[in-house]
PAVOLUM-706873 format. One line per field, with one value per residue: x, y, z of N, C-alpha, C in turn; residue in three letters. Coordinates in Angstrom, 1 decimal, padded with zeros to 4 digits, always signed. Atoms other than C-alpha are relative to their C-alpha. Last residue first. Example, Ala and Ser with C-alpha at 12.3 -4.5 7.8 and 13.67 -1.06 7.14 Angstrom:
// PAVOLUM-706873
npx [-000.9,+000.9]
npy [-001.1,-001.2]
npz [+000.0,+000.0]
capx [+013.7,+012.3]
capy [-001.1,-004.5]
capz [+007.1,+007.8]
cpx [-000.8,+000.9]
cpy [+001.1,+001.2]
cpz [+000.8,+000.0]
residuo [SER,ALA]
This chain:
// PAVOLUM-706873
npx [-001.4,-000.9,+000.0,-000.2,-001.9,-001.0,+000.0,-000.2,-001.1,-000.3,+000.4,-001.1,-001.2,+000.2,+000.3,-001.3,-001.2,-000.1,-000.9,-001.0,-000.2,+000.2,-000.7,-001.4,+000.2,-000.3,-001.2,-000.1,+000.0,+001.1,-000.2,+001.0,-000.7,+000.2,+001.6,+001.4,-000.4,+000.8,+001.2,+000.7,-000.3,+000.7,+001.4,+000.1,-000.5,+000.9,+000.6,-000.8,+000.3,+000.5,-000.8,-000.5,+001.2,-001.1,+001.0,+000.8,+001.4,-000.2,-000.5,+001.1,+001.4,-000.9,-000.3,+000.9,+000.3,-001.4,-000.2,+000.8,-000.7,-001.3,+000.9,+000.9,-001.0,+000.1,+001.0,-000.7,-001.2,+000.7,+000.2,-000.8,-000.5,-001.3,-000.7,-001.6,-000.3,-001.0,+000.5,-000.3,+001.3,+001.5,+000.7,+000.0,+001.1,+001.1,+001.2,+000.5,+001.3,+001.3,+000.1,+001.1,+001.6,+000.3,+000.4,+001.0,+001.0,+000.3,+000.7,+001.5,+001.3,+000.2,-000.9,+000.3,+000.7,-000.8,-001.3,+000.2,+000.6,-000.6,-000.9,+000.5,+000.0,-001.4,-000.6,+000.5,-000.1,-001.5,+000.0,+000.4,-000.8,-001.1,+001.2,+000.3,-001.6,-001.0,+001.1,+000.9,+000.7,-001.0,-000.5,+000.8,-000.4,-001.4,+000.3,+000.2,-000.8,-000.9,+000.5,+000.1,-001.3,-001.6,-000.4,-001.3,-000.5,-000.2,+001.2,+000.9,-000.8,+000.2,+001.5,+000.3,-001.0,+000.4,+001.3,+001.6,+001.2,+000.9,-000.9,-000.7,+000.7,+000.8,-000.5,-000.2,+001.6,+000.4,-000.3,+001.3,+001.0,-000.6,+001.2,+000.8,+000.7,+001.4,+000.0,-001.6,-000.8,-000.4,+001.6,+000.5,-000.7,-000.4,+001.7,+000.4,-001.1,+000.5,+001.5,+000.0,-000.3,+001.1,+001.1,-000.3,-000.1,+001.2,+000.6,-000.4,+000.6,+001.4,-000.2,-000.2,+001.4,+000.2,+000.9,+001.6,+000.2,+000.8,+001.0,+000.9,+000.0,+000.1,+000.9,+000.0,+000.8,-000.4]
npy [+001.1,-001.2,-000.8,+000.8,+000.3,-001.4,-000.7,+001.0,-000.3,-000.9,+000.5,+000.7,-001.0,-000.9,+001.3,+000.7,-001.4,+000.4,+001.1,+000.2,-001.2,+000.8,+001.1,-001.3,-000.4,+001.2,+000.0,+000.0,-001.4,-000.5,-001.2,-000.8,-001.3,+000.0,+000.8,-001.0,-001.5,+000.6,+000.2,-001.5,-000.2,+000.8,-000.9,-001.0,+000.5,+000.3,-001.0,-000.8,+000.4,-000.8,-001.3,-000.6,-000.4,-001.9,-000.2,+000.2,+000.2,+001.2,+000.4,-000.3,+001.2,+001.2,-000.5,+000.6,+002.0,+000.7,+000.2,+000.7,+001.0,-000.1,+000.7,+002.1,+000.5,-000.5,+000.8,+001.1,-000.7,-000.1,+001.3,+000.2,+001.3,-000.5,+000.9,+000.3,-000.8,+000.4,-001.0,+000.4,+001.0,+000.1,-001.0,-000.2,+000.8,-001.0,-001.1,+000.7,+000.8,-001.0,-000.4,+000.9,-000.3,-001.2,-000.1,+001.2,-000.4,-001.1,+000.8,-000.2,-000.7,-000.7,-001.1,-001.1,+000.1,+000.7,-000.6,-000.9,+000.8,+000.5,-000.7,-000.1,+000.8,+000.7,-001.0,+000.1,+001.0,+000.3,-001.1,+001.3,+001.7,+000.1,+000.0,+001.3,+000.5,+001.0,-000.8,+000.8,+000.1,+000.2,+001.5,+001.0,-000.1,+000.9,+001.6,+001.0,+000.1,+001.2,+000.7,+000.3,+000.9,-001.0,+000.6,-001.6,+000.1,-001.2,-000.8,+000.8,-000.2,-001.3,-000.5,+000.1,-001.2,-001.0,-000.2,-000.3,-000.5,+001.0,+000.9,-000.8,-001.6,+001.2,+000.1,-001.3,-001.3,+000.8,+000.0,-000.2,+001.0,+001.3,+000.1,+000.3,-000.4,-000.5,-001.7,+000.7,-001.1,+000.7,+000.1,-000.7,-001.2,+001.0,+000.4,-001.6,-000.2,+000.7,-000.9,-000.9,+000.6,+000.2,-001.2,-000.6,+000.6,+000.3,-001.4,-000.5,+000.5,-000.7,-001.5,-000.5,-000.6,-001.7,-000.3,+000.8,+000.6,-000.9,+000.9,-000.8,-001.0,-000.9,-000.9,-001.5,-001.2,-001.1]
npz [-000.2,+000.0,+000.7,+001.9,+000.4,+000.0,+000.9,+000.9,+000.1,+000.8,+002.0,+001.1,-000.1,+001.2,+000.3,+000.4,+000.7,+001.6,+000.9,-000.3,+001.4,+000.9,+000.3,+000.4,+001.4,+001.1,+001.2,+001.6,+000.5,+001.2,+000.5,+000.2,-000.5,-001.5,-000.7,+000.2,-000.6,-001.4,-000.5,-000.5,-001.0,-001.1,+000.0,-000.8,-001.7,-000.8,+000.1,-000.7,-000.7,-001.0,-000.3,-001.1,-001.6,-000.4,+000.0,-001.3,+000.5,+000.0,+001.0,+001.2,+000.0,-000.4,+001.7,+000.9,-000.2,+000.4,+001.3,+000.5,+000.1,+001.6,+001.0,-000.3,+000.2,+001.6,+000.9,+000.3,+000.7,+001.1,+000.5,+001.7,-000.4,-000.2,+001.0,+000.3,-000.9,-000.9,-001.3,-002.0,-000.3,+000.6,-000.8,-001.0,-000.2,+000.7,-000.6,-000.9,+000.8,+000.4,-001.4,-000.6,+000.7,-000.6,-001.4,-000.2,+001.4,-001.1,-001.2,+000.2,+000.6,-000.5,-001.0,+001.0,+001.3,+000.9,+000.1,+000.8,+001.4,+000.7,+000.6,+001.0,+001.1,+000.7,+000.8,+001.3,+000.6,+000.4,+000.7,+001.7,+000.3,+000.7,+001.2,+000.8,+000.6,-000.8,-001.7,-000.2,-001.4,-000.8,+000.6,-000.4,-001.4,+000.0,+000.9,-000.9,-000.8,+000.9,-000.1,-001.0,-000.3,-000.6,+000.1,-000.7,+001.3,+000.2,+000.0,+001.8,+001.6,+000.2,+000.5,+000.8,+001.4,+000.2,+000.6,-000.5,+001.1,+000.3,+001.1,+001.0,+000.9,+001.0,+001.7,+000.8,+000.6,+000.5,+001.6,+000.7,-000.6,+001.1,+001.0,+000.0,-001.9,-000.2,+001.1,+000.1,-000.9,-001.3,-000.4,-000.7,-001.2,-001.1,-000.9,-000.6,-001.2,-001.6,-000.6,-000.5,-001.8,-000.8,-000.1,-000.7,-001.0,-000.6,-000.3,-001.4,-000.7,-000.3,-000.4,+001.4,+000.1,-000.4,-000.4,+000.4,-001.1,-001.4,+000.0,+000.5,-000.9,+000.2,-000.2,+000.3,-000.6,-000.9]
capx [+012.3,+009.5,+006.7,+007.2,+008.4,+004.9,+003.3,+004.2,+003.5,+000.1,-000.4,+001.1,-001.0,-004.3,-003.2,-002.2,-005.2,-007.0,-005.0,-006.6,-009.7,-009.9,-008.4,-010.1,-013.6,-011.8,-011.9,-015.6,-015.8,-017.6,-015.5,-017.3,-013.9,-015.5,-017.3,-014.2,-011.4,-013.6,-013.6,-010.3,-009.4,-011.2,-010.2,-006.3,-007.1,-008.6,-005.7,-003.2,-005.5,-005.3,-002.6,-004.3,-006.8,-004.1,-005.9,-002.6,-001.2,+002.2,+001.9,-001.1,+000.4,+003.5,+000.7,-001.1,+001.9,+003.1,-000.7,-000.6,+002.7,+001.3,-002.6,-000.1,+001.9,-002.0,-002.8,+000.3,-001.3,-004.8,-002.8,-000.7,-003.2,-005.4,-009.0,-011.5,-015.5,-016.8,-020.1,-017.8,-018.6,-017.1,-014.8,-013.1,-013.0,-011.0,-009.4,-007.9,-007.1,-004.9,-002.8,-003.1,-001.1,+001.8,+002.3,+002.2,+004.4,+007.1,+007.2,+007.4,+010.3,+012.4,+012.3,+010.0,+010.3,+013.2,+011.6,+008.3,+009.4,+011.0,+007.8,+006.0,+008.1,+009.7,+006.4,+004.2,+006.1,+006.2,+002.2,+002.2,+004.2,+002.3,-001.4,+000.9,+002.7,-000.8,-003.5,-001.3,-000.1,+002.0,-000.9,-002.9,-000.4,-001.1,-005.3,-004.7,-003.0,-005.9,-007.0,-004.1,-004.3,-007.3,-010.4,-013.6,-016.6,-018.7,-020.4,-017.3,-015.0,-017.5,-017.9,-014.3,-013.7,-016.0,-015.0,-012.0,-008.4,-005.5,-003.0,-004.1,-006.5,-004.2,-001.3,-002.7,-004.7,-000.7,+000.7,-001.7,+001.3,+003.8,+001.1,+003.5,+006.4,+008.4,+010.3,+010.8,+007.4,+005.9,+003.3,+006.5,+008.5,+006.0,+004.9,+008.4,+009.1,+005.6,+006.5,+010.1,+008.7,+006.4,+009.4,+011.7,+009.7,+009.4,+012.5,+014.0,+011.5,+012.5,+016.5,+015.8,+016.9,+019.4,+018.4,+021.4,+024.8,+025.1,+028.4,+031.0,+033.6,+033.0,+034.6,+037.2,+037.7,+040.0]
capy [-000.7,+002.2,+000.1,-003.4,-001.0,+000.9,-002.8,-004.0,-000.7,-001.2,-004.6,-003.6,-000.4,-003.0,-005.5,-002.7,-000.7,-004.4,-004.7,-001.3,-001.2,-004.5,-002.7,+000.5,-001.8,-004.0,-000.5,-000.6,+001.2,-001.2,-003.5,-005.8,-006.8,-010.9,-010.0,-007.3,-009.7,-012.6,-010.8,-009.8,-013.1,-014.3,-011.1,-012.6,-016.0,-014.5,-012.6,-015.5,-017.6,-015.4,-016.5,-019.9,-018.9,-018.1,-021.8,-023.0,-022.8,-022.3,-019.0,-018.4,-019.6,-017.1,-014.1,-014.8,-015.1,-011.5,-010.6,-011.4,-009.4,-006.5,-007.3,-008.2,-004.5,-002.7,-004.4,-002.9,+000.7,-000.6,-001.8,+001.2,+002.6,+005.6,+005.4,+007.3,+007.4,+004.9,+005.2,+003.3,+003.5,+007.2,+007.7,+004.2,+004.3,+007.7,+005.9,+002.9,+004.9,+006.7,+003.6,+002.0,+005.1,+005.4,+001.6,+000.9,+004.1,+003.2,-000.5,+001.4,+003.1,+000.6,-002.1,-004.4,-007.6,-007.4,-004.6,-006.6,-009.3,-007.1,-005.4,-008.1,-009.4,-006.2,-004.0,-007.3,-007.0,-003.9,-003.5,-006.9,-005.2,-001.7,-002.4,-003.6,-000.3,+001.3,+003.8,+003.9,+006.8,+006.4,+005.1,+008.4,+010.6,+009.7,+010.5,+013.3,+015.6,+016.2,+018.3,+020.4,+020.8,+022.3,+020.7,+023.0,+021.6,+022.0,+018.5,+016.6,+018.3,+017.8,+014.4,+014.0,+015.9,+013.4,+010.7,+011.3,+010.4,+010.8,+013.7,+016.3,+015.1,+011.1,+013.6,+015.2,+012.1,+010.3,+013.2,+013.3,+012.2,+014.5,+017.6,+016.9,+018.1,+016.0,+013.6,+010.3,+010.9,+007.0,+008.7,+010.9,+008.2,+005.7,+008.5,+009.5,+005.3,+005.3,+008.0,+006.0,+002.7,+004.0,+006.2,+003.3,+000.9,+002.5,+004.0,+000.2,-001.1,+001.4,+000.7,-003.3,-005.4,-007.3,-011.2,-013.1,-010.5,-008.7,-010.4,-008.1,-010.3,-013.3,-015.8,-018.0,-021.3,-023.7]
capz [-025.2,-025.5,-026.1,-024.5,-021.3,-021.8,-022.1,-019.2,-017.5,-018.2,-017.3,-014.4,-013.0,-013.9,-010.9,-009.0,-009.5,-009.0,-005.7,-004.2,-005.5,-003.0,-000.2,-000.8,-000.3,+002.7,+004.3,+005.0,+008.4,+009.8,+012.0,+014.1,+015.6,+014.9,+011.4,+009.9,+010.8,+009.2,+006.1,+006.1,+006.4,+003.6,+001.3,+002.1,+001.3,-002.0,-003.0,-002.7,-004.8,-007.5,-009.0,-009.4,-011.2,-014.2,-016.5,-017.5,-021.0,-019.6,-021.0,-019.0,-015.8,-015.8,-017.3,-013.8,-011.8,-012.9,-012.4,-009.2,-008.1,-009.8,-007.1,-004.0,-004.9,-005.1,-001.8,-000.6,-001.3,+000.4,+003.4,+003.9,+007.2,+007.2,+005.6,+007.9,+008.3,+005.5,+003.8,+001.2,-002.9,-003.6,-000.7,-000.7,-004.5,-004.4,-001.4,-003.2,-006.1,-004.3,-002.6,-005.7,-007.1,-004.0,-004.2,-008.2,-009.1,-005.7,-007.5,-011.0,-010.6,-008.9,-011.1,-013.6,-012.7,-009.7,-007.9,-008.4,-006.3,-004.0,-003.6,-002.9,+000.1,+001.6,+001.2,+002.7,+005.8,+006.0,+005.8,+007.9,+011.0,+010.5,+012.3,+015.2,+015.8,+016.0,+014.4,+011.0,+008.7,+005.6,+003.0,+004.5,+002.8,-000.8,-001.0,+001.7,-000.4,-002.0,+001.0,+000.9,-002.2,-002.1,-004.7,-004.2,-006.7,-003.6,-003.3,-004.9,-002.2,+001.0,+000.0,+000.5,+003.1,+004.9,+003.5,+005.5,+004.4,+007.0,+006.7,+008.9,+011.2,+011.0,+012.0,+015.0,+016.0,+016.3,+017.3,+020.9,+023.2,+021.5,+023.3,+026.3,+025.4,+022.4,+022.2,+024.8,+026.2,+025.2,+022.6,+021.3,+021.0,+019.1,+016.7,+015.5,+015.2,+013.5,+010.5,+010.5,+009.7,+006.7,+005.1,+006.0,+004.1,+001.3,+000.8,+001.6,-001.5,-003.8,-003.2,-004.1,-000.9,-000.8,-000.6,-001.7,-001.9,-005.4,-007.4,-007.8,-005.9,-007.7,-006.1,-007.4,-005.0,-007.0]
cpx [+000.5,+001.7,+001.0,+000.2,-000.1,+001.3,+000.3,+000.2,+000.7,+001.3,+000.3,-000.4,+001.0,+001.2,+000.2,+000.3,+000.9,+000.2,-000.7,+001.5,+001.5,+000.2,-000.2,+000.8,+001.4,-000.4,+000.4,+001.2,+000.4,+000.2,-000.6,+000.4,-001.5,+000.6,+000.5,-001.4,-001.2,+000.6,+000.0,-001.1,-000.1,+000.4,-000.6,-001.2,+000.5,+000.1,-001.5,-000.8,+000.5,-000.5,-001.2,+000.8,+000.4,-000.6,+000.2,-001.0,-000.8,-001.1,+000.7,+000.9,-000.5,-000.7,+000.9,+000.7,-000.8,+000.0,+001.4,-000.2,-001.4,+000.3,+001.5,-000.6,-000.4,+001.8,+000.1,-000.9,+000.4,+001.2,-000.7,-000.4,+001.0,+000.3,+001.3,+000.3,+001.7,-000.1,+001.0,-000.9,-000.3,-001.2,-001.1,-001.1,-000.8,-001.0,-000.4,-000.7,-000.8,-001.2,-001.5,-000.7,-001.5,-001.8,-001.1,-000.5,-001.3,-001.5,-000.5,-000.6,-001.4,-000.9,-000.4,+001.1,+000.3,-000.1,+000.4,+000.8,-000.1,+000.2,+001.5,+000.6,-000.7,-000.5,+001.2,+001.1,-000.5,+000.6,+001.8,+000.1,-000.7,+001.1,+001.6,-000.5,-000.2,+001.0,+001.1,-000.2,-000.9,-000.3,+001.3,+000.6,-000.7,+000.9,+001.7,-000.1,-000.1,+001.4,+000.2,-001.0,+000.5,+000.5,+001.5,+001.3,+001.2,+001.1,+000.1,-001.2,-000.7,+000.8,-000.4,-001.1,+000.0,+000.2,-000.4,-000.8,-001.4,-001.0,-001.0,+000.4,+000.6,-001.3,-001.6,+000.1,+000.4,-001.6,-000.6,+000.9,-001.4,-001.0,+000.6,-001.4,-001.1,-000.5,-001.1,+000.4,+001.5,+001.1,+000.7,-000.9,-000.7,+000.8,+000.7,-001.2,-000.3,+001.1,-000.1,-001.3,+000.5,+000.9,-001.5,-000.9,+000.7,-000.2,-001.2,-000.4,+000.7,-000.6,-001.7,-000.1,-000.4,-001.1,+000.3,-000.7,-001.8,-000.3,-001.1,-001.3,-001.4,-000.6,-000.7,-001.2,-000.1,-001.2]
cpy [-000.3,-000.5,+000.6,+001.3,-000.4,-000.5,+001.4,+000.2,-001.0,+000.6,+000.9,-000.9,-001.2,+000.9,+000.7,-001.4,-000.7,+001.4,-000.2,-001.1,+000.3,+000.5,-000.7,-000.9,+000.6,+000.7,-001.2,-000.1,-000.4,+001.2,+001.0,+001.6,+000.9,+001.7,+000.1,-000.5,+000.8,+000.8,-000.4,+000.2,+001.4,+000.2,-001.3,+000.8,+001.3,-000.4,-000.5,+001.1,+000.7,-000.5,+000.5,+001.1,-000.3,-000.3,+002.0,+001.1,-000.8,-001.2,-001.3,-000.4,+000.1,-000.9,-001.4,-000.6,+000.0,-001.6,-000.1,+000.1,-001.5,-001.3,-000.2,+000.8,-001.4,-000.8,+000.2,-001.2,-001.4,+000.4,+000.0,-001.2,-000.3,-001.5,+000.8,-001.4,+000.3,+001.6,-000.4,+000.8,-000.1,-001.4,+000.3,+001.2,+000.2,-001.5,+000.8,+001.0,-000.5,-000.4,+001.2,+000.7,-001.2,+000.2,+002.0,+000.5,-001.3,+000.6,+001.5,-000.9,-000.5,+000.9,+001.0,+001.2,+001.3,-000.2,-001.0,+000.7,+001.4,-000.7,+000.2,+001.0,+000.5,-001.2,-000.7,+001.1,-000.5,-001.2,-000.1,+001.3,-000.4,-001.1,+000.3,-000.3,-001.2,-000.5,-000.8,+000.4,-001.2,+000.2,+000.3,-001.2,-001.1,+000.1,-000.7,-001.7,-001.4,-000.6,-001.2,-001.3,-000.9,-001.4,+000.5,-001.5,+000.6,+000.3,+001.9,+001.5,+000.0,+000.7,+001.4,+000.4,-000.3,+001.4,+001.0,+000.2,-000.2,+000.2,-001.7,-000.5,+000.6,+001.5,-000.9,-000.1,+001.0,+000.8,-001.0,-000.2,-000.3,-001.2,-001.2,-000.5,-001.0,+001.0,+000.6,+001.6,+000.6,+001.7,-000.5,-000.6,+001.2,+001.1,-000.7,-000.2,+001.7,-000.6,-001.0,+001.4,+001.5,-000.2,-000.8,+001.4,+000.9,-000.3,-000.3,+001.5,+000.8,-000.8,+000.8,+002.1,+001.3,+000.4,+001.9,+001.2,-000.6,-001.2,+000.5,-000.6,+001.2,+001.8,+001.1,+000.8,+001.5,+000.9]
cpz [-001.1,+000.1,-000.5,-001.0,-001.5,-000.6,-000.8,-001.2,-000.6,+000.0,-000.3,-000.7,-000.7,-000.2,-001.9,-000.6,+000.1,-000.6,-001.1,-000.9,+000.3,-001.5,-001.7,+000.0,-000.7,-001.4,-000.6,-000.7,-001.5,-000.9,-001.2,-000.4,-000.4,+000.5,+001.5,+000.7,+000.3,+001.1,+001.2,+000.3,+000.5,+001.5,+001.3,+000.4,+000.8,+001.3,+000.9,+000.6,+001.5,+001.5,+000.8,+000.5,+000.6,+000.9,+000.5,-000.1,+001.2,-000.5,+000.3,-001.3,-001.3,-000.6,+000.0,-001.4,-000.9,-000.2,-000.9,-001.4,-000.4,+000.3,-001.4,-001.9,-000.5,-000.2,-001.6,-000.1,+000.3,-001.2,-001.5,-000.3,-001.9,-000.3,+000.6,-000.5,-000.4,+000.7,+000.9,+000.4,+001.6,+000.3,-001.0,+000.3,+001.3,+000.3,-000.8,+000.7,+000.8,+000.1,-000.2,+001.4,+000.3,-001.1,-000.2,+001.4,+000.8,-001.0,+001.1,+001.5,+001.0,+000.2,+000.9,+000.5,-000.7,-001.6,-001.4,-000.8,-000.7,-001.1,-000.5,-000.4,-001.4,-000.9,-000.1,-001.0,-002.0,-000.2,-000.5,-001.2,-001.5,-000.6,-001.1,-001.0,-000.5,-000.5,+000.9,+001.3,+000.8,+001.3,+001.1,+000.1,+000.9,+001.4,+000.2,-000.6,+000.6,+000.0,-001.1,+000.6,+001.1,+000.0,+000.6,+000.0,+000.5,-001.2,-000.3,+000.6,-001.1,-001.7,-000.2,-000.5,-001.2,-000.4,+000.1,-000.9,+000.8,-001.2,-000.5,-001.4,-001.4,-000.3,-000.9,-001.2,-000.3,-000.9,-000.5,-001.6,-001.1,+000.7,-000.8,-000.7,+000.3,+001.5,+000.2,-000.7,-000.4,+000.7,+001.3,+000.8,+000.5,+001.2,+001.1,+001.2,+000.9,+001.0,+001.4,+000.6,+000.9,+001.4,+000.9,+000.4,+001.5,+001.2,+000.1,-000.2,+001.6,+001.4,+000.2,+001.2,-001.3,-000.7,+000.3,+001.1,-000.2,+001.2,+001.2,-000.1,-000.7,+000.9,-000.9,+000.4,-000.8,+000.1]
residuo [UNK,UNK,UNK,UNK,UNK,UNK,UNK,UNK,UNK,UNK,UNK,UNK,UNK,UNK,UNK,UNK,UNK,UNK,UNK,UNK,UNK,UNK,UNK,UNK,UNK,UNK,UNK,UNK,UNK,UNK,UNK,UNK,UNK,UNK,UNK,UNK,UNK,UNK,UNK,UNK,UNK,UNK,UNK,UNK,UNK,UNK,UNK,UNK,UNK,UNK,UNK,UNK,UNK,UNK,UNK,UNK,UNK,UNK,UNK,UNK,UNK,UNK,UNK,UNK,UNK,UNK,UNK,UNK,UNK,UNK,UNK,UNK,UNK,UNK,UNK,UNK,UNK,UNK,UNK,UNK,UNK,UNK,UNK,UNK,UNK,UNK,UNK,UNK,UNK,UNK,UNK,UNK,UNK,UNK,UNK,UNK,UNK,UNK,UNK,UNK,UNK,UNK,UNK,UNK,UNK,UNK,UNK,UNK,UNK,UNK,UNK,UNK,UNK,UNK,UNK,UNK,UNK,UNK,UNK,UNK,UNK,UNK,UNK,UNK,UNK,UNK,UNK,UNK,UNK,UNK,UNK,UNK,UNK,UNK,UNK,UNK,UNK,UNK,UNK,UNK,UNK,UNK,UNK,UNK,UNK,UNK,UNK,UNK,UNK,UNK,UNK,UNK,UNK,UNK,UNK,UNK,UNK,UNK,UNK,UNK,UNK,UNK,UNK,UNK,UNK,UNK,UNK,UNK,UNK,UNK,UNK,UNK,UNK,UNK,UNK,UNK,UNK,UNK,UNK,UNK,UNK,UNK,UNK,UNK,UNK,UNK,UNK,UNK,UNK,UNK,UNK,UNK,UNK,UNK,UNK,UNK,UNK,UNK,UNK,UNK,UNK,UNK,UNK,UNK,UNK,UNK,UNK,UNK,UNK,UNK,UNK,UNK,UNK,UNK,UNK,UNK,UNK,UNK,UNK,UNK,UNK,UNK]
C-alpha cells in the first residue's frame, strides 16, 4: 500500500539563501528594465541603470584614489558588495542566476545557508580588491566574480570527493577551466579590455579558499 510521506521536502526546492540571492539580483534588473522601457518612473527612469552603476558600481578609479589618499568613505567601500548586484543588460544576468541556482544549491545542501550568502557576497569583494590592485581596469559591475567564488566552493567540494577516493582532484577543476576558455575567447572576438576575467579568477580561488575554511570552522565548533 501507497504511504506517503507527507513531511517529506518536494525534489528540487530551492535552499532560502539561494532564492534571496537570486531575487535580490533579479529584482535590481526588473526595477531597471521598467524604468528603461517607461513603465516607472519620469523620464530620468530611462538613465537608472548609469545612475546606479555611478553610485554603486566599482571603479578603479575610486579605488586608486582611496589607497593614494589614505581616505576610506563608506560610501565608497560600499562599492566592493554592491557592484555584484548591478549589471549593463538583462542578458549579462541569465548565467549569473543561472549559476546562483545551480552552484549554490549545491553548496546550500553542503554546508547551508549561511555560508553560501558568506562565499557569494565575500568572493564577490575580493574579487574587486584584486580587480583594483592588479587590473588597469575601468569598471567592475556584474555577479560573475561573486558566482565565480560559488563555482570555486563547489570545486573544492569535488576536489576533497576525488581525493578521498584516492584520485588525482584535477578533475574538479575542469569545470573552471572550460569556463576561463570561454572567457578568453569572449574577451579576444568583443575585444574586451577591461580585464574582468582577473576579479573573476580571484573570484573562484576566494571561494575555493572561503570553503576550506569554513570546513574546518564547522569541524571546529561541531
Amino acid at each position: 500500500m501507497f504511504n506517503p510521506d507527507l513531511n517529506q521536502k518536494p525534489i528540487n526546492v530551492m535552499p532560502k539563501s539561494v532564492i534571496l540571492l537570486i531575487f535580490l539580483v533579479a529584482f535590481v534588473e526588473f526595477v531597471l528594465q521598467l524604468g528603461q522601457k517607461g513603465l516607472i518612473g519620469d523620464q530620468a527612469s530611462i538613465g537608472w541603470r548609469m545612475e546606479l552603476i555611478q553610485k554603486y558600481g566599482f571603479f578603479d578609479a575610486i579605488f586608486e584614489w582611496m589607497r593614494d589618499n589614505n581616505t576610506y568613505k563608506l560610501n565608497d567601500l560600499i562599492r566592493f558588495f554592491t557592484y555584484s548586484f548591478i549589471h549593463r543588460s538583462f542578458t549579462e544576468i541569465i548565467f549569473v542566476l543561472v549559476f546562483i541556482a545551480t552552484f549554490g544549491k549545491f553548496i546550500a545542501e553542503v554546508y547551508g545557508d549561511m555560508e553560501v550568502v558568506l562565499i557569494f557576497i565575500l568572493s564577490g569583494a575580493i574579487g574587486a580588491l584584486g580587480f583594483g590592485i592588479f587590473a588597469n581596469g575601468t569598471l567592475l559591475v556584474g555577479g560573475y566574480p561573486a558566482v565565480y567564488g560559488l563555482i570555486g566552493a563547489f570545486t573544492w567540494v569535488q576536489f576533497a570527493i576525488q581525493r578521498m577516493k584516492g584520485e588525482t582532484g584535477f578533475q574538479a577543476f575542469h569545470l573552471i577551466i572550460f569556463f576561463m576558455i570561454i572567457a578568453l575567447i569572449y574577451n579576444l572576438v568583443y575585444s574586451n579590455n577591461n580585464n574582468e576575467w582577473i576579479a573573476e579568477i580571484i573570484g573562484f580561488i576566494s571561494g575555493f579558499c572561503i570553503s576550506i575554511l569554513v570546513k574546518f570552522l564547522k569541524a571546529e565548533f561541531i
